[in-house]
N, C-alpha and C positions, 0 to 999 in steps of 0.2 A: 504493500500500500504506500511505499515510500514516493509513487511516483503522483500519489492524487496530491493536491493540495485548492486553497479559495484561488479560485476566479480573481484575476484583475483585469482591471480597462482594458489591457495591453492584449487579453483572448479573448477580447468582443467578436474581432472579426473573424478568427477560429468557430469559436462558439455559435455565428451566426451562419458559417459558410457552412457548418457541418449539420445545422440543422435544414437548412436549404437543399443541400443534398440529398438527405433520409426523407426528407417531403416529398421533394419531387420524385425519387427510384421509389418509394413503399407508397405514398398517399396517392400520389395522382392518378397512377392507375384505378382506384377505387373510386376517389371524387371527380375526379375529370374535368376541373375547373381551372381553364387556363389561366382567367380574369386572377383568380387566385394564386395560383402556384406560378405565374409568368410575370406579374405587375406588383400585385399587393406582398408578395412573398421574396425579401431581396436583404438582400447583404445590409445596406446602410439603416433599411426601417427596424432588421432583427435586433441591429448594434443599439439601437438609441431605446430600444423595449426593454434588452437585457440588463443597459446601463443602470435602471434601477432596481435590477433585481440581483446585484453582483453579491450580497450579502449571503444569496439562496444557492449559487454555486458552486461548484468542483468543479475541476479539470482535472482530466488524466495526460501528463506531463513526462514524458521521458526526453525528454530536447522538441519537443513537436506536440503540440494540446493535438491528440488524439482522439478525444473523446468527452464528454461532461455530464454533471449529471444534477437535477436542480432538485431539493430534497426542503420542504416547507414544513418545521415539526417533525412529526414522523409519516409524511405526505410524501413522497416520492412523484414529484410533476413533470419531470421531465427527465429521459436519457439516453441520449444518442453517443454512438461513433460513428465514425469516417466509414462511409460502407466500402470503401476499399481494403479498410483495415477490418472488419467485423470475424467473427471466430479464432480471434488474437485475446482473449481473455479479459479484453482493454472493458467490456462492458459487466463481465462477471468481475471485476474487481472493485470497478466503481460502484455496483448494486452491493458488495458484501461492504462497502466503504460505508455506504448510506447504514445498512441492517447492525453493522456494529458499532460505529461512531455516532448516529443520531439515531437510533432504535426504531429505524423507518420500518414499515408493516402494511404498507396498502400503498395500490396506485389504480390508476382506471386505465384499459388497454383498447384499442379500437375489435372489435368482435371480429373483424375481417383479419388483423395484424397475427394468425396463427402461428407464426415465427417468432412473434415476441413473446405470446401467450407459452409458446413451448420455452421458452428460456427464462419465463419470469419462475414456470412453474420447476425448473432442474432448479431452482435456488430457495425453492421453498413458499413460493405466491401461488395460490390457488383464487378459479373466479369463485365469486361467493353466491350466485346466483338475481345479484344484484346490478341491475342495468339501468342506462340512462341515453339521451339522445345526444350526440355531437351536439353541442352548439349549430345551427341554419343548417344542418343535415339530415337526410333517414338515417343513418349511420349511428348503430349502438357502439356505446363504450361499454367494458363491462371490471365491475371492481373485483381487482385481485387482493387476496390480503394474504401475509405471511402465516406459517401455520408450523410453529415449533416442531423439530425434531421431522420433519417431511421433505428437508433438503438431503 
């Protein structure tokens, strides 16, 4: 875990190109909204969004912010890496970073994202049966919560 540490200003643009990326290769195919993923979705609006949220972040840091992961209480809100880099352990570090350092236990996953659901659940997140609507979408989220001794 030596490699996570807080977010500074200085991995806004990391932070933001990596979530643009995970958007557009995993979301867009499901949403299909170019207005969204092509205009409203960009590098400088993600920087000035995160800007106030740098308190809520990690980076995963080996010479290169690889990855991040935004951790509100024990809220788990957001966590991407670099899909170039993805099955490099970079996001199973930063999720065991949240569950022992801030005793995170719940996040909500997109119902279609079966790829995250399967990696949420090798570390111990199970869905709870409890679902909700994407914000302006049909599109269920559904809440995973941690579940002792199941990882």
């Amino acid at each position: 875990m030596i490699n996570i540490r807080k977010a500074e200003s200085k991995d806004l643009a990391r932070i933001a190109e990596i979530l643009v990326f995970n958007y557009r290769l995993f979301f867009y195919p499901i949403f299909q909204s170019d207005e969204y993923y092509f205009d409203e979705l960009s590098v400088p609006a993600l920087m000035k969004k995160y800007e106030t949220e740098l308190d809520s972040l990690y980076v995963y840091d080996d010479g290169v912010v690889k990855g991040f992961i935004k951790i509100e209480g024990t809220y788990i809100a957001r966590l991407f890496v670099e899909p170039v880099l993805q099955n490099a352990a970079i996001g199973s570090r930063l999720l065991e970073f949240a569950v022992q350092e801030h005793r995170a236990d719940h996040l909500w996953a997109l119902e279609k994202n079966v790829k995250a659901i399967r990696f949420y659940a090798r570390h111990g997140f199970f869905a709870t049966g409890e679902k909700k609507f994407e914000d302006g979408t049909s599109e269920y989220l559904i809440l995973l919560r941690r579940q002792e001794g199941k990882d």
